[in-house]
C-alpha positions as MATLAB code, in Angstrom:
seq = 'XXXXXXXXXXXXXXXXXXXXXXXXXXXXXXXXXXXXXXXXXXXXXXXXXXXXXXXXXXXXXXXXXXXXXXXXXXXXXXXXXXXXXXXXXXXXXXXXXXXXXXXXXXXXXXXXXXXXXXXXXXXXXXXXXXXXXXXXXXXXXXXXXXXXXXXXXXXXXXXXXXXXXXXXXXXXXXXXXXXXXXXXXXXXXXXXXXXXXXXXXXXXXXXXXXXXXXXXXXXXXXXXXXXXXXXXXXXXXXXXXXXXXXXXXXXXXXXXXXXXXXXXXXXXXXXXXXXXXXXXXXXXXXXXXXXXXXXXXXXXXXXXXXXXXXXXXXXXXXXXXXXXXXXXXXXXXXXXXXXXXXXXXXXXXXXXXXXXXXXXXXXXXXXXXXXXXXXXXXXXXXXXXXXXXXXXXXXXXXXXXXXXXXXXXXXXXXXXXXXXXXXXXXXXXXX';
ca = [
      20.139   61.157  -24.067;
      22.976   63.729  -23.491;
      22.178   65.762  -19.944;
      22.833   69.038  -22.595;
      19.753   71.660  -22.073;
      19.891   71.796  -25.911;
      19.610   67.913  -26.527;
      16.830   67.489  -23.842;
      18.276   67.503  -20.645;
      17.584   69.457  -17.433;
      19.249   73.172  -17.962;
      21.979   74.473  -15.148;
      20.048   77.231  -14.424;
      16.202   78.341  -15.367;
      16.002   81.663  -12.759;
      16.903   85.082  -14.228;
      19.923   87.146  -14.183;
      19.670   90.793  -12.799;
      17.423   92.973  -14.409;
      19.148   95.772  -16.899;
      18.668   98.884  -16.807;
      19.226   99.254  -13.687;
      17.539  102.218  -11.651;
      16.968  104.288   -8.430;
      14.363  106.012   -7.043;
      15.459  109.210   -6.936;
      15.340  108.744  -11.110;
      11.371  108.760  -10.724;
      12.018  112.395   -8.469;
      13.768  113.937  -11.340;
      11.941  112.656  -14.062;
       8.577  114.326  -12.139;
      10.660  117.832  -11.386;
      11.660  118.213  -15.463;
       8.308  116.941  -16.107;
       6.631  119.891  -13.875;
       9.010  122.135  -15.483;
       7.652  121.857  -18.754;
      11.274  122.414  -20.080;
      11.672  118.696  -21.437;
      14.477  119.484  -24.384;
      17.783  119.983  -25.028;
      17.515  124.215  -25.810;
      18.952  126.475  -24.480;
      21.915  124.034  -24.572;
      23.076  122.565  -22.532;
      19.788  122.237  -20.157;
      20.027  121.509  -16.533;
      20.830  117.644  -15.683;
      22.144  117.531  -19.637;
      25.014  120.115  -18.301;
      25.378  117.993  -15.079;
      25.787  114.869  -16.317;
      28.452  115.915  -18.800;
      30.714  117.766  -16.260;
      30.499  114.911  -14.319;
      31.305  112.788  -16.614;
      34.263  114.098  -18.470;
      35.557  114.425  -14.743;
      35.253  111.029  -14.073;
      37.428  110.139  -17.138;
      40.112  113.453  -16.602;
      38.482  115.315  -19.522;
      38.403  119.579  -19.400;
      34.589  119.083  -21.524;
      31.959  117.110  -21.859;
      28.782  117.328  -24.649;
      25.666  115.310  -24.419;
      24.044  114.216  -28.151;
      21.162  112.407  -29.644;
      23.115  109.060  -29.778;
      26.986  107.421  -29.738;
      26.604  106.894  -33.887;
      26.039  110.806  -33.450;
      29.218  111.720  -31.223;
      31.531  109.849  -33.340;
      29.962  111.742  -36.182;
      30.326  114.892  -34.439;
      33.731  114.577  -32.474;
      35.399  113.494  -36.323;
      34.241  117.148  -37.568;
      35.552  118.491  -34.786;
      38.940  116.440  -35.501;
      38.757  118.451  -38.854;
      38.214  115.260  -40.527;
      37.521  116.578  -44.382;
      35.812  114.593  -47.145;
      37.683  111.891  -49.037;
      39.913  111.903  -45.993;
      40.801  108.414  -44.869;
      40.258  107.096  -41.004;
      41.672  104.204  -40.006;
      39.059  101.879  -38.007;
      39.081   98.186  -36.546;
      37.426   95.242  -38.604;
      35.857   93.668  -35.811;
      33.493   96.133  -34.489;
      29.918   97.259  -34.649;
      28.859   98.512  -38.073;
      28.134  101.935  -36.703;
      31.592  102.883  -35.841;
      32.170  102.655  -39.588;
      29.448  103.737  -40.795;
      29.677  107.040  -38.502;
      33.187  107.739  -40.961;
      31.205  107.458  -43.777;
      28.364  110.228  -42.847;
      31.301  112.970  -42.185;
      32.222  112.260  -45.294;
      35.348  110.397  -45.154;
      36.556  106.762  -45.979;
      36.531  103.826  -43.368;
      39.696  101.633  -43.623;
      39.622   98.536  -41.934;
      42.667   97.452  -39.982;
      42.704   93.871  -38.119;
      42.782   93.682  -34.374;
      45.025   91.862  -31.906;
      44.207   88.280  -31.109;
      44.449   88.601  -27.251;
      42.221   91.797  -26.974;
      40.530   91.941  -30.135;
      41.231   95.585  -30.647;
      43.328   97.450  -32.630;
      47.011   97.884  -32.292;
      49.845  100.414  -33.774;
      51.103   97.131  -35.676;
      47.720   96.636  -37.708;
      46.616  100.255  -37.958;
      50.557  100.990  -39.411;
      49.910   99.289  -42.644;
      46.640  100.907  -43.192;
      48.909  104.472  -43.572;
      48.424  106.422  -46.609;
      48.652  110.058  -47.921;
      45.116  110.479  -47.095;
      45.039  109.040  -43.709;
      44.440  112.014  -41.117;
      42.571  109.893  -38.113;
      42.681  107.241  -36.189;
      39.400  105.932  -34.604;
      39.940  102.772  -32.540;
      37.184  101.055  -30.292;
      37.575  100.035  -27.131;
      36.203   96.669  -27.096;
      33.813   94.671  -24.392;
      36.395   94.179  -21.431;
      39.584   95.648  -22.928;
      41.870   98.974  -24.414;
      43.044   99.538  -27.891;
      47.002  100.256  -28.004;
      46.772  103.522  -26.733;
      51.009  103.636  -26.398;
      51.322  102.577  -29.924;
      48.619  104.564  -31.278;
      49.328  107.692  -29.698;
      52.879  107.288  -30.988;
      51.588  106.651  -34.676;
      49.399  109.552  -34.744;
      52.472  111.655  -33.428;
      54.424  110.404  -36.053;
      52.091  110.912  -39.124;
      50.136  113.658  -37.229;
      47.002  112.233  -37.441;
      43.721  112.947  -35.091;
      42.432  110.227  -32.574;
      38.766  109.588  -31.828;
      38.142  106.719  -29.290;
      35.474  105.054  -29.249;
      34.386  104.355  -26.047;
      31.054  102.806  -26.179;
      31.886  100.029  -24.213;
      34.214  101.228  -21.820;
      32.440  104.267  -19.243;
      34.200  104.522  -16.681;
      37.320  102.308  -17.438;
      41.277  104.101  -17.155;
      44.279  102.898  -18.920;
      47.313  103.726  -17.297;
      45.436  105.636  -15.103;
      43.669  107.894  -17.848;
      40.071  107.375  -18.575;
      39.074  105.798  -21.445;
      37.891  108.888  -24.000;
      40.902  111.872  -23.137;
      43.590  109.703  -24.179;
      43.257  111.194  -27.527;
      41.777  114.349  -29.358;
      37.916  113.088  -28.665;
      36.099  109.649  -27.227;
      32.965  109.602  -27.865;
      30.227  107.556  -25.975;
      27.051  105.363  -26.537;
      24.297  105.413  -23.913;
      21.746  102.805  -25.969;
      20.057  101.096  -23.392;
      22.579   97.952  -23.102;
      25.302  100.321  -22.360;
      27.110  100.424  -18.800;
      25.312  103.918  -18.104;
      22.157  104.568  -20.212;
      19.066  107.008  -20.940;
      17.552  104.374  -23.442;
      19.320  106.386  -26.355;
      22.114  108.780  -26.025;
      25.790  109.505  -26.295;
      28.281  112.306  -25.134;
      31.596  113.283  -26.292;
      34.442  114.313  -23.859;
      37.399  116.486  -24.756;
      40.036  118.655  -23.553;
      40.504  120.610  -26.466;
      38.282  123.868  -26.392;
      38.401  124.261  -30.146;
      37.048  120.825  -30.675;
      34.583  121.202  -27.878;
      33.679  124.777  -29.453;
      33.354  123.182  -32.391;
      30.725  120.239  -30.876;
      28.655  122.709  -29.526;
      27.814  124.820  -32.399;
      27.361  121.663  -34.792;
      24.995  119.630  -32.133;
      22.984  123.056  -32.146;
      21.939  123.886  -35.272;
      25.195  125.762  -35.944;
      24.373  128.291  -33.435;
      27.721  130.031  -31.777;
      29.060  127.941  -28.864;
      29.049  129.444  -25.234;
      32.301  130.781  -25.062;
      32.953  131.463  -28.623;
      36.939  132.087  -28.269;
      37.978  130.363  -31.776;
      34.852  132.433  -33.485;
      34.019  129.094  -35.455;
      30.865  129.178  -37.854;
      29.347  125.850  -38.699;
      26.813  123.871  -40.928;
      25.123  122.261  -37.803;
      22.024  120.463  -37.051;
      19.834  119.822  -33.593;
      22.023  117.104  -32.335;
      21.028  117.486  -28.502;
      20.037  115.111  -25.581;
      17.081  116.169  -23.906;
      16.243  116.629  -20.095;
      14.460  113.633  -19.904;
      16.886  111.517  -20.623;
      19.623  113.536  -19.053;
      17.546  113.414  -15.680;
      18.045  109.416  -15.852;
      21.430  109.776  -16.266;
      22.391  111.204  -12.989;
      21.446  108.080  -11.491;
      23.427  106.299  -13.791;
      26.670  108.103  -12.496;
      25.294  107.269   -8.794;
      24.954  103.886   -9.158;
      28.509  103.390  -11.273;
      30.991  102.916   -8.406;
      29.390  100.122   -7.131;
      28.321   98.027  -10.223;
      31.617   98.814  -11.936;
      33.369   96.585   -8.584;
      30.726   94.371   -8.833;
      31.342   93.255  -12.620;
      35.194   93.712  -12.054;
      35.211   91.081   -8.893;
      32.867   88.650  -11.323;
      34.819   88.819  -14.264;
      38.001   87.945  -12.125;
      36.185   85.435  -10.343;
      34.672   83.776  -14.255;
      38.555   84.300  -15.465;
      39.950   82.211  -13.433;
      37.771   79.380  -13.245;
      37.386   79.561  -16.988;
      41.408   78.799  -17.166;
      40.488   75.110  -16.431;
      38.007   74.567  -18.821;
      39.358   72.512  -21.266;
      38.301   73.578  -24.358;
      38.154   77.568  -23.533;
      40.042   79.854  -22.897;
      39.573   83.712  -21.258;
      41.347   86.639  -22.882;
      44.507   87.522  -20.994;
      45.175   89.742  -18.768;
      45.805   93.686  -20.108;
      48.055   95.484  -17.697;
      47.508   98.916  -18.801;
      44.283   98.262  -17.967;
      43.842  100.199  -14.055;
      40.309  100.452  -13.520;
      38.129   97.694  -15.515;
      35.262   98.910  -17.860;
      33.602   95.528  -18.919;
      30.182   95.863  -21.582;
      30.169   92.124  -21.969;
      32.780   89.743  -20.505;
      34.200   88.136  -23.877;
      36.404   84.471  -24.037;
      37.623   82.279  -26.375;
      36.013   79.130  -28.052;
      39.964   76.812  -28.260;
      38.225   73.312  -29.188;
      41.327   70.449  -29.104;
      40.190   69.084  -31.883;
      36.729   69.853  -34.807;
      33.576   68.976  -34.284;
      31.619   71.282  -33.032;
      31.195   75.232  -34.416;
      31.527   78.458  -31.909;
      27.754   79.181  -33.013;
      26.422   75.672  -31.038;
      28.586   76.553  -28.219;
      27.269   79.538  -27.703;
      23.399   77.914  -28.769;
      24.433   75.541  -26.304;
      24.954   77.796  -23.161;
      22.094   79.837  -24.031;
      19.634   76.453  -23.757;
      21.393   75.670  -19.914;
      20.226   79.560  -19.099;
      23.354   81.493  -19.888;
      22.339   84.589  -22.140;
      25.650   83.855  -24.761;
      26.371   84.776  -28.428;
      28.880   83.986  -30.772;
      28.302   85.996  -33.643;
      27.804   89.282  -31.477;
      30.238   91.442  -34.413;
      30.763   90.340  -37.592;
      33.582   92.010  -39.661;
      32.139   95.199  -40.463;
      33.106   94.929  -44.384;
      31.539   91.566  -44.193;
      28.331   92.742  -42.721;
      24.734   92.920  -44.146;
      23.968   95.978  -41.867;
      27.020   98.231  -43.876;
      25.949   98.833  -47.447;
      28.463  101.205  -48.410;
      29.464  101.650  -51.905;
      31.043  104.038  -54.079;
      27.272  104.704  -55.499;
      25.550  105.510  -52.294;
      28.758  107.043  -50.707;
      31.002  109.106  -53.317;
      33.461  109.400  -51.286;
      34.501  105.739  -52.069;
      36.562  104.915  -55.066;
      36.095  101.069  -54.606;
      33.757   99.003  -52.838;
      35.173   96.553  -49.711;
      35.250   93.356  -51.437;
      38.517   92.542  -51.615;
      39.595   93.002  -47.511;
      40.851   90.433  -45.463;
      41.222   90.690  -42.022;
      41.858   87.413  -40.746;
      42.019   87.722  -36.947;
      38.674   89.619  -37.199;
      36.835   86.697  -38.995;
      38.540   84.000  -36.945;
      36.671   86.070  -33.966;
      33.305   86.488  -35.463;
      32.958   83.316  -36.954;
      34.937   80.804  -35.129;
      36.187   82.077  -31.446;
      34.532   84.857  -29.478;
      31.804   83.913  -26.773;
      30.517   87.041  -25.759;
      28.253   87.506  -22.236;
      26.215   90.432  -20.783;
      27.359   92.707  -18.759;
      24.604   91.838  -16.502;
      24.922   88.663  -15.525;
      27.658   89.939  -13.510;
      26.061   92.012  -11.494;
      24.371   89.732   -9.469;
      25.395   87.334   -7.057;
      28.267   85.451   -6.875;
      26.609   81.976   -7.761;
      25.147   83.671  -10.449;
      29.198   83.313  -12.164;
      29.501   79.786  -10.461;
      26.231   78.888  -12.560;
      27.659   80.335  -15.558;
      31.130   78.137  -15.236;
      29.277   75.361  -14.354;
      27.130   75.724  -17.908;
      30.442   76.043  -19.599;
      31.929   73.049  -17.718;
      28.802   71.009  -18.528;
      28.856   72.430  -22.333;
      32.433   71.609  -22.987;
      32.320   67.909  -20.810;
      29.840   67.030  -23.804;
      31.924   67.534  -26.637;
      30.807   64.381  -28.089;
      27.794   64.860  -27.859;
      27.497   68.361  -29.232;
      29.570   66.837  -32.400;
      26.864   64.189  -33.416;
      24.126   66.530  -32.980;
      22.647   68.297  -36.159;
      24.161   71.596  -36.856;
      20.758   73.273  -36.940;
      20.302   73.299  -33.454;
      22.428   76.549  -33.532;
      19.360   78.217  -35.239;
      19.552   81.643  -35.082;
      23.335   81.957  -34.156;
      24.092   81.143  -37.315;
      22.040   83.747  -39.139;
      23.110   86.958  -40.434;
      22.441   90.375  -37.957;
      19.714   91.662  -40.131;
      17.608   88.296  -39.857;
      18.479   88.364  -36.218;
      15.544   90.283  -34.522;
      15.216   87.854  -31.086;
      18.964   89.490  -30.543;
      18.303   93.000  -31.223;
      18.120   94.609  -28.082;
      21.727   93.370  -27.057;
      23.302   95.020  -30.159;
      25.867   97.477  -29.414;
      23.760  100.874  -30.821;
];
């Protein structure tokens, strides 16, 4: 018998990670005051901690504005109708993301065009989004993915050159600055997620930062039912809807920005410390370093599955380090024109002239079907041997090669099924 957890053996570790969310109890406090104040929505906008957490915020990432909304599918909806995004207009987006960054293009009315990503960072580049260029193009919207940056340089530079608009998505990165700007006011928008995995959450939620007071004007008055906005200087009149965060969950933000500093060193010393012990791991590999990169935003520490020879799939590697006690998965993104989850066609979305059949983007499926390893943000949080356990599991995983290869495939179980048949791995979905 193989010492593997999943073949029967004793597992490297059976005691939990840290809990997530995380909380303080000063949240409890607030929660009571807005409770007693029997003001628990989001009108007038933008109520008390709503207003708070925002300004905060877009400080925190060098933004003039910040906008708290229902959701992060909501902000990117939002912040690309502030961009002036039109319908039939085309955005260019990344293949290998979560469905909802996609699908976010399609409800304001434009066209999602998939563009592949760069092998090293898995996001998207000025090389890949270049050939996705067409008369109708007029944004950009790349994603900021897990642990690393899109190609802000080369972006910014394309959309300077074509004058297109730039919404980041940022649902991954709070917090995180490349080149020393925060993720989110590099370009026009960025728009946030706070679903409850997220590196700052209120359960559900999302905000968009800006420095552009048109735009932000713009936000306001669609996020409340098309009402003016607060300063009204650009006189804009809008088809809006009610869009807004309430004080409830805004309340639980605050704490959220408290506690920040210290788990954003925490997970940055971790992931250095699981980097460079998983460099001599045969059989692995973690992403490289990204030197724009100055101040680490990291929503799940991702590596790479580099078998020397076949055998064994990504999906019972990552089976495999779940059964020693390491929360893992492989399949964590599929790309999105490949997913169950995005039924767009050009019957329910007439915007579309064609249906997505015919892409190809082949660094995106080489990551979602063959490569990425993708672990929670929380297990590096913790304590230090709580990353020692984890390279030990991968150590132990990858010594037993062998064994893994002569074992039946369907001990991968539900890795290998599709995101809609999926439930058990719901709650660590990105939205």
């Amino acid at each position: 018998m193989s010492d593997l957890a999943i073949l029967g053996g004793k597992p490297v570790r059976t005691r939990p990670f840290a809990p997530w969310p995380q909380y303080l109890p000063a949240d409890a406090a607030r929660m009571q005051a807005v409770i007693e104040s029997r003001h628990w929505g989001g009108y007038p906008m933008p109520s008390r901690y709503a207003r708070e957490f925002a300004d905060r915020f877009a400080q925190l990432h060098g933004a003039k504005y910040g906008l708290c909304v229902a959701n992060g599918t909501i902000a990117l909806i939002a912040a690309l109708q502030a961009a002036g995004i039109k319908f039939g207009d085309e955005v260019i987006v990344p293949a290998y993301t979560w469905d909802g960054t996609a699908t976010a293009i399609l409800f304001a009315g434009a066209v999602p065009v998939f563009a592949d990503v760069d092998p090293d960072t898995y996001c998207l580049t000025a090389a890949t989004a270049e050939k996705c260029i067409t008369p109708r193009t007029r944004a950009i919207l790349p994603v900021h993915l897990a642990m690393r940056f899109a190609d802000m340089d080369g972006l910014t530079a394309l959309a300077t050159k074509h004058d297109l608009r730039i919404v980041e998505d940022c649902a991954h990165a709070h917090g995180g600055c490349y080149r020393g700007r925060g993720a989110g006011s590099i370009g026009d928008l960025g728009c946030f997620s706070l679903q409850e995995s997220k590196l700052m959450t209120a359960g559900e939620g999302g905000i968009v930062i800006t420095s552009d007071l048109r735009a932000f004007e713009h936000l306001q008055s669609q996020v409340n039912c098309g009402r003016a906005s607060m300063t009204d200087q650009f006189e804009q009149r809008v088809l809006g809807l009610n869009y807004r965060m309430t004080d409830l969950q805004a309340a639980l933000l605050i704490g959220q920005l408290d506690m920040w500093p210290d788990l954003q060193a925490r997970r940055d010393a971790a992931a250095k410390r699981l980097s460079a012990g998983l460099a001599s791991i045969r059989g692995v590999r973690p992403l490289p370093e990204q030197a724009e990169i100055t101040r680490s935003a990291i929503y799940c520490y991702v590596f790479q599955y580099r078998p020397e020879r076949a055998g064994v799939s990504r999906d019972l590697i990552a089976a495999a380090l779940e059964a020693e006690g390491i929360p893992c998965d492989g399949r964590f993104y599929e790309p999105v024109y490949r997913s169950d989850l995005f039924y767009a066609t050009p019957e329910n979305c007439p915007q579309l002239r064609t249906d997505y059949s015919g892409v190809h983007c082949p660094v995106s499926e080489r990551a979602a079907y063959d490569e990425a390893l993708w672990l929670p943000q929380f297990l590096l949080i913790g304590e230090t041997s709580d990353v020692d356990d984890m390279l030990a599991a991968v150590e132990k995983v990858m010594h037993n090669f062998d064994a893994l290869s002569r074992a039946d495939p369907a001990l991968a179980g539900l890795k290998s099924m599709s995101r809609a048949e999926r439930p058990k791995y719901q709650r660590a979905q990105n939205y």
